[in-house]
C-alpha positions in Angstrom: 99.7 95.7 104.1 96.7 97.3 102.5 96.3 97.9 98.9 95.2 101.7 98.0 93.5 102.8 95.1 95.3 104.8 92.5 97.0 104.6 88.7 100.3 103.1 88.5 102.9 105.8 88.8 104.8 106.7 85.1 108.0 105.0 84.1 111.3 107.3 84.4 113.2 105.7 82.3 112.7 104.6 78.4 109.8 102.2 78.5 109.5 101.6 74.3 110.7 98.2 74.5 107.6 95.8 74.9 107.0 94.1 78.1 107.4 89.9 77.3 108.4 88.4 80.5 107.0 89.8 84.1 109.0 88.3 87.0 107.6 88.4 90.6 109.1 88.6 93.7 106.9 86.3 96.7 106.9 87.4 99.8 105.4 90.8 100.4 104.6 91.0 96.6 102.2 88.1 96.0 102.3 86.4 99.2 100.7 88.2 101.9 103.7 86.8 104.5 104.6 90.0 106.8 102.4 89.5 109.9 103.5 85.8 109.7 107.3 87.2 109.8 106.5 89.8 112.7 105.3 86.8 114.6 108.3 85.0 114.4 111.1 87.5 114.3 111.6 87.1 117.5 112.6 83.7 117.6 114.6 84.3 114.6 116.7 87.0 116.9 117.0 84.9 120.0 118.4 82.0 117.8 120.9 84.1 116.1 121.2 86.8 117.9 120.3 90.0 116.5 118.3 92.5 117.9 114.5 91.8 118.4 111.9 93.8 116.8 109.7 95.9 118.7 106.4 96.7 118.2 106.8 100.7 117.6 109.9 100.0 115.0 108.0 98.2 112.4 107.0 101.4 110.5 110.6 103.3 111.0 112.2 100.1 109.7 109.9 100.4 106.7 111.4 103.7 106.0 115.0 102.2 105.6 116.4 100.5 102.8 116.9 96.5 103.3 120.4 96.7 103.8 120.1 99.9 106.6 117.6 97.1 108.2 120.4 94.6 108.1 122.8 96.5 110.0 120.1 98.3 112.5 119.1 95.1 113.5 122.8 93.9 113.9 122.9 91.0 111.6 126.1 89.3 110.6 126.8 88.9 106.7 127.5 85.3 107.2 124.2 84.9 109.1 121.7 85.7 106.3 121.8 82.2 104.4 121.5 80.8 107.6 118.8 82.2 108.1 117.4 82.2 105.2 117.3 78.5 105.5 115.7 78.3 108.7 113.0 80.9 107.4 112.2 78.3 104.8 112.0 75.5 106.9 109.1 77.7 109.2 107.2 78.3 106.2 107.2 75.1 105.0 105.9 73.7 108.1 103.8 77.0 108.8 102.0 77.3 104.8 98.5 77.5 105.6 99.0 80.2 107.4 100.2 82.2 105.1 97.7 83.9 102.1 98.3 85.2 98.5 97.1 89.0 98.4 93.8 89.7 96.8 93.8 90.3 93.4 97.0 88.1 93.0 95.6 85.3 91.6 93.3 87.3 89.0 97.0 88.9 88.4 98.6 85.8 87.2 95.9 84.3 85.3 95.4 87.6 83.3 98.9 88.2 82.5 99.0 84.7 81.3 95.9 85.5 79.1 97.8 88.6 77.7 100.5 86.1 76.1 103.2 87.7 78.4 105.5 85.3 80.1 105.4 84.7 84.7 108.5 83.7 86.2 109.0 83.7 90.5 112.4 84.8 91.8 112.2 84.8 95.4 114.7 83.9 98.4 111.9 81.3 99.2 111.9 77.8 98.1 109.6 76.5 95.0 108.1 74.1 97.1 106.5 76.8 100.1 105.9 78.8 96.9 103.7 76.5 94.9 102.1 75.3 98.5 101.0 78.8 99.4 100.4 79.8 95.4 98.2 76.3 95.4 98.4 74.3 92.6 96.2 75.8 89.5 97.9 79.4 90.3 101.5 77.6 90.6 100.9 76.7 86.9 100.4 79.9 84.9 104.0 81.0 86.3 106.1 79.4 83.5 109.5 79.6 85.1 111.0 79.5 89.0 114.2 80.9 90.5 114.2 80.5 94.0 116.0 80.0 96.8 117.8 82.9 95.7 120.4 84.9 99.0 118.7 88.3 100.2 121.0 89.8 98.0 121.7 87.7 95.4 118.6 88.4 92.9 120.7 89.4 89.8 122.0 86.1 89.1 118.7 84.5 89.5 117.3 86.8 87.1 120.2 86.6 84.6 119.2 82.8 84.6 115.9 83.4 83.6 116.5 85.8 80.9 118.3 83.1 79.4 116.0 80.1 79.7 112.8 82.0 79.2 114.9 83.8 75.6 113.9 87.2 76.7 116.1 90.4 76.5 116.2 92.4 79.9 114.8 95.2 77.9 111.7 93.3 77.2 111.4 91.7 80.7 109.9 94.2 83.8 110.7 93.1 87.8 108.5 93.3 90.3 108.7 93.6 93.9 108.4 95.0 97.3 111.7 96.0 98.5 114.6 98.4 97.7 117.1 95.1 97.2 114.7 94.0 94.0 115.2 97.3 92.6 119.0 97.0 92.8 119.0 93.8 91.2 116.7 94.9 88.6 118.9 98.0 87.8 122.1 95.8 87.9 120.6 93.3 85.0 119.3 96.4 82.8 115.5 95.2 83.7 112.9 97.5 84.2 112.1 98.1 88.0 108.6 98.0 89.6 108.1 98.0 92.9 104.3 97.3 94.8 103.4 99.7 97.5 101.6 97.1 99.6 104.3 95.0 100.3 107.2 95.2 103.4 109.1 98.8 101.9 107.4 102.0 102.0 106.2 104.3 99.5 109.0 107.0 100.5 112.5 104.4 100.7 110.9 102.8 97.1 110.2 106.4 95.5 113.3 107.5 96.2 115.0 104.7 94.5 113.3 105.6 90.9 111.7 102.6 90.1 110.3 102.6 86.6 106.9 102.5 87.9 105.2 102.4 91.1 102.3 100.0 92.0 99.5 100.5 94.2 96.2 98.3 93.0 97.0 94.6 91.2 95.1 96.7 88.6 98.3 98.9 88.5 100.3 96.1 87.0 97.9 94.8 84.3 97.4 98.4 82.7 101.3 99.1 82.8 101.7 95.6 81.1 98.7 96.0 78.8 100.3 99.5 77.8 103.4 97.7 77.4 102.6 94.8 75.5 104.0 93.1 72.2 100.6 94.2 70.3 100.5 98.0 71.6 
């Protein structure tokens, strides 16, 4: 998806806290994966069958929460870690086709130079992470969560919170799709959500994220707002 110019959009909620620890969702928030996905959804419905994804429905599913996309497409509960799993087999063998957004490695080192802590919770593995992050960005993240369900975020999170020793007040999530705000909201983090990724800027907006991302920039000035020394 294409990144617009534009100022990050004000928190709704109580921002006063500093912001210590920023943790990233993957796909569709630093990895550029969705074309990659389009092009294999298909398989991924005949396999298990769900309903196939045509061409004109990839905007109106955009407009739908993840879990409306679930059930439009038909998909079983008891289906999604399988698939999951099979997803990160195809991306492991399938990595070098798959890019980091621009601006996202500029991102991660200048977060890291603010003194504010990275940490990558994603339903991906570490490994196809740190192969597609390559290995000088994979090191200014200082703490991974992954392999996480599609809808089991909050628990990942509450694990970093307590290895990294930072309050969820302190800590700001950010991601691509309406499930990473939920999971924010349910561990009392603040929610951002980046309008280049898989959800559009309507479904996101309409969850009240604490602030809304459209430009890598976005995220540096809301952190350097936010940070310890401001």
């Amino acid at each position: 998806m294409a990144m617009e110019g534009g100022m990050a959009e004000a928190a709704r909620t109580s921002t006063a806290a500093p912001v210590r620890l920023v943790i990233f969702d993957f796909d569709g928030t630093l990895s550029d994966s969705g074309d990659w996905f389009l092009s294999v959804v298909d398989q991924l419905a005949k396999r298990f069958k769900f309903r196939t994804v045509k061409q004109g429905e990839v905007e109106m599913l955009r407009h739908k929460s993840s879990r409306e996309v679930i059930q439009y497409l038909g998909i079983a509960r008891w289906k999604l870690p399988l698939i999951a799993r099979h997803v990160r087999r195809l991306v492991g063998r399938n990595a070098h086709e798959i890019e980091l957004f621009p601006g996202t490695p500029d991102l991660l080192e200048r977060i890291a130079a603010m003194g504010v802590k990275i940490a990558l919770v994603t339903s991906n593995s570490e490994a196809n992470a740190r192969k597609i992050l390559g290995a000088q960005h994979a090191a200014r993240i200082d703490c991974y969560a992954c392999g996480s369900s599609l809808f089991g975020k909050a628990p990942k999170f509450r694990r970093v919170l307590r290895k990294m020793g930072v309050p969820a007040s302190d800590t700001l999530s950010i991601g691509d799709e309406t499930r990473d705000i939920d999971a924010a909201r349910e561990t009392g983090m603040r929610a951002g959500s980046v309008l280049w990724g898989y959800a559009s800027e309507e479904v996101l907006t309409a969850l009240g994220p604490d602030a809304l991302f459209r430009t890598p920039q976005d995220i540096l000035d809301y952190v350097a707002a936010h940070s310890v020394d401001t």
